[in-house]
C-alpha positions in Angstrom: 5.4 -11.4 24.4 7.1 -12.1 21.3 8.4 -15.1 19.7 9.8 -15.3 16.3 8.7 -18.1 13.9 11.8 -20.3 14.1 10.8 -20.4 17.7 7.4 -21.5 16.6 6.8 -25.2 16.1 6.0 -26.1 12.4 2.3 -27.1 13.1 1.6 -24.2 14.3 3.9 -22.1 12.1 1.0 -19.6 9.6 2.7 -17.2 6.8 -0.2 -14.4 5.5 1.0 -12.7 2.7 -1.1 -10.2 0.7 -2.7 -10.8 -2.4 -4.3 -9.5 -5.0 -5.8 -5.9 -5.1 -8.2 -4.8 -2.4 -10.8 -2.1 -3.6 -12.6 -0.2 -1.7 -16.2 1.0 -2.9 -19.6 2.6 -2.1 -23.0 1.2 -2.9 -26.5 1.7 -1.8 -24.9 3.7 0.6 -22.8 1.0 2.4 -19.0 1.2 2.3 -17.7 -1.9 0.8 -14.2 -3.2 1.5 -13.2 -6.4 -0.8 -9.7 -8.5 0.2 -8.6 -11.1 -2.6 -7.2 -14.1 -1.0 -5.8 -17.4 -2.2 -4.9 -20.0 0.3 -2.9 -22.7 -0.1 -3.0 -25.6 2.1 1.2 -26.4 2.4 1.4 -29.4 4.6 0.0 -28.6 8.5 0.0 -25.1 7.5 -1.9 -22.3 5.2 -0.2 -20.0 3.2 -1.4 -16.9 1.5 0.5 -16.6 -1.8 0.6 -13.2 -3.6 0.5 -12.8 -7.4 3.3 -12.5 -9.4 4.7 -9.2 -9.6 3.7 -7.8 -6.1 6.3 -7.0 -3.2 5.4 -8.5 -0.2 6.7 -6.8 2.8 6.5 -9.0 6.3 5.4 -8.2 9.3 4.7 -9.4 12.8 1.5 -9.5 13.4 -1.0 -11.7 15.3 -3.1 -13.1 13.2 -7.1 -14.2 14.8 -7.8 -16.9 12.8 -11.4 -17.6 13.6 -11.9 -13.8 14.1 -11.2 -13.8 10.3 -13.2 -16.6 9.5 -16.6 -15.2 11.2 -15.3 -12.2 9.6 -15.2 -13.4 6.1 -18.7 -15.6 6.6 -20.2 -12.7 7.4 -19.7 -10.9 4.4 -20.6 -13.9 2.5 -23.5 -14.0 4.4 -24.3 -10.3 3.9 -23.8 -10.7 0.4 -26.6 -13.8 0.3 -29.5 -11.0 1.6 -27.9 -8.4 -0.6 -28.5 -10.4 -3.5 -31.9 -11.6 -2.8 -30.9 -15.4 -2.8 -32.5 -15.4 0.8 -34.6 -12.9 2.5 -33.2 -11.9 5.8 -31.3 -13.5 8.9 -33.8 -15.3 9.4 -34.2 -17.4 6.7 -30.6 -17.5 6.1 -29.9 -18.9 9.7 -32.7 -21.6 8.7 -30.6 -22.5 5.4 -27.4 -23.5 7.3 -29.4 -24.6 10.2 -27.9 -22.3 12.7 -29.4 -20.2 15.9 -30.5 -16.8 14.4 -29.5 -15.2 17.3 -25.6 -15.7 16.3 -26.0 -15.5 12.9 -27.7 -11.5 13.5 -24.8 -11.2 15.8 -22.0 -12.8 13.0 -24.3 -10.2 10.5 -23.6 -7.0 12.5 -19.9 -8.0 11.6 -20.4 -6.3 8.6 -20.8 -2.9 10.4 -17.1 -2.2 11.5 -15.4 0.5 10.4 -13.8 -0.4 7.4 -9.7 0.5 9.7 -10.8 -2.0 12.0 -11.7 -4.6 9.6 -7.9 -3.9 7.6 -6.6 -4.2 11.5 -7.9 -7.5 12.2 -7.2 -9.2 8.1 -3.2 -7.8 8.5 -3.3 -9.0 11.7 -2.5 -5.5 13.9 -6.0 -6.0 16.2 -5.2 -4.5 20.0 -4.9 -8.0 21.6 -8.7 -7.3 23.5 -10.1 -7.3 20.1 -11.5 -10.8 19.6 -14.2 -12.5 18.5 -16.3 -11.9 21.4 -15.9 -8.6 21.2 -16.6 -7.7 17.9 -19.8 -9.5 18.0 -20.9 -7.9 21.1 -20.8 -10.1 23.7 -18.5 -7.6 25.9 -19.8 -4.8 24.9 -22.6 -3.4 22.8 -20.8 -2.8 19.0 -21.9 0.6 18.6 -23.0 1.3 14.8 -21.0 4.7 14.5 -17.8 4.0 13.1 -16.0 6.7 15.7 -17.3 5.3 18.8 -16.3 1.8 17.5 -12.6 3.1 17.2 -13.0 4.5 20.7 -14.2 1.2 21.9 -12.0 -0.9 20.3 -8.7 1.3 21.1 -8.2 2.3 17.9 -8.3 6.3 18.8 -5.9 7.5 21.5 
């Protein structure tokens, strides 16, 4: 089902936009995938505005706001133990005072295949693909990146 945004009332009305460059890069052996995003609080809404000079082009999309959240904290959170500024998942779930049982499953987040995680940040996830799933409470998340796209429906 479809519904275009002037169907849509205004509170619950979001325009994504791309911004900024993203870079893809390897380190240590780990793929890294970095999205530049500025949000703009416009009212009841968020907006994404892109920097000057870039052509946006729209699409419809579907847009899983708190799969990108938990997304987003998790790379944060990854980032924290890459650093050293706190040991391990552990430690890390004691600092925000959170069960380290979701933050290890928040953490394995990090794993996707870097197509998946471009599906769910432009919004074009297969609708089955939510939160629950990607941190393995369906399913086990396998760690090869091939067998995720299989299990996710991302391979036909």
């Amino acid at each position: 089902m479809s519904t275009s945004t002037k169907d849509m009332p205004a509170k619950r009305r979001v325009e994504i936009t791309p911004t900024g460059r993203p870079r893809q890069f390897e380190t240590g052996g780990r793929s890294v995938t970095f999205v530049p995003l500025a949000i703009k609080r416009r009212h009841c809404s968020k907006v994404i505005v892109p920097p000057t000079g870039v052509t946006v082009v729209k699409t419809t999309s579907s847009f899983d706001l708190p799969l990108i959240r938990t997304l987003g904290k998790a790379f944060y959170w990854q980032r924290l133990i890459d650093t050293g500024e706190v040991a391990n998942a552990t430690e890390l779930a004691r600092r925000f005072r959170l069960e380290t049982g979701w933050v290890c499953e928040v953490l394995r987040m990090t794993m996707l295949a870097p197509n998946i995680i471009r599906a769910i940040l432009d919004g074009r996830q297969p609708r089955h693909l939510n939160l629950h799933a990607v941190r393995g409470r369906q399913a086990e998340v396998p760690v090869d990146w091939h067998e995720q796209r299989v299990l996710f429906g991302f391979m036909s």
